[in-house]
Steps between C-alpha positions, in 0.01 A plus 500: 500500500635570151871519607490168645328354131771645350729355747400137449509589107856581478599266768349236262694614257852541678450158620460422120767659423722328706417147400552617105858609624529203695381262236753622254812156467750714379581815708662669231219516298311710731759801318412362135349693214451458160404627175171689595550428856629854637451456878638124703302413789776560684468892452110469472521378816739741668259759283181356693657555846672828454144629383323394839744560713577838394081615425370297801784434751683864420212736478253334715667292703791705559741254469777728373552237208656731252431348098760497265291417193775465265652233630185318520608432107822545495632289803575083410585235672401541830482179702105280510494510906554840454206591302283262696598673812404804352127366414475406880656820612272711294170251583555593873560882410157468295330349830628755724357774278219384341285285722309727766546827238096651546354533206490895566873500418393280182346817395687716545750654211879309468761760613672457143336563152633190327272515182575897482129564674372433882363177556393301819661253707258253421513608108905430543544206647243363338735561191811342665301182585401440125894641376590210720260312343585591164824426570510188655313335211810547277700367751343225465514507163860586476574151741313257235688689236832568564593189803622263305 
């Protein structure tokens, strides 16, 4: 079944994500940025998990998680265990939803038209695993940078 592919995809990846955040000596520098750096990992992160939880969890998995993507930017500081929590939170939200999903509902259109045109559930999330993806590379990036 597709869903469940995608499932172990972006599980991979959370778990990734979670040993980047994890591997990081210096808390504080999870909220750094500089010069062409715009976004920390911090607020990548928070970014990552407010976009699954609110296009997976919320609108298929109705979860009621309601997304404040602002903040997602704009919010600092907030405590390691917190965010790595929130990976393991949003993992077991993904597993609930995804895994066991027929591919039938993989074809059919996403209730929301993100790009501004209808698209598939499979088209969608196959965006939000490589987003996460995308994403978690300059993570990476951003921790061999800018934890020193």
């Amino acid at each position: 079944m597709l869903s469940n592919t995608l499932f172990a995809f972006i599980n991979r990846d959370l778990d990734k994500l979670y040993l980047e955040i994890e591997s990081y000596e210096k808390e504080e520098n999870l909220w750094k940025v500089e010069a062409n750096i715009l976004n920390s990992t911090g607020n990548l992160c928070l970014h990552l998990l407010g976009n699954l939880n609110f296009y997976i969890g919320s609108n298929l998995g109705n979860t009621g998680y309601i997304r404040e993507r602002d903040l997602e930017f704009s919010k600092k500081d907030v405590p390691r265990a917190q965010l790595l929590d929130e990976i393991r939170e949003t993992q077991l939200m993904l597993q609930k939803t995804l895994v066991g999903l027929p591919d039938s509902k993989m074809n059919e259109n996403y209730p929301l038209e993100v790009f501004g045109h209808p698209m598939t559930h499979e088209y969608f999330f196959i965006h939000l695993a490589t987003h996460l993806s995308y994403h978690l590379g300059q993570v990476n990036y951003h921790r061999r940078i800018l934890d020193v």
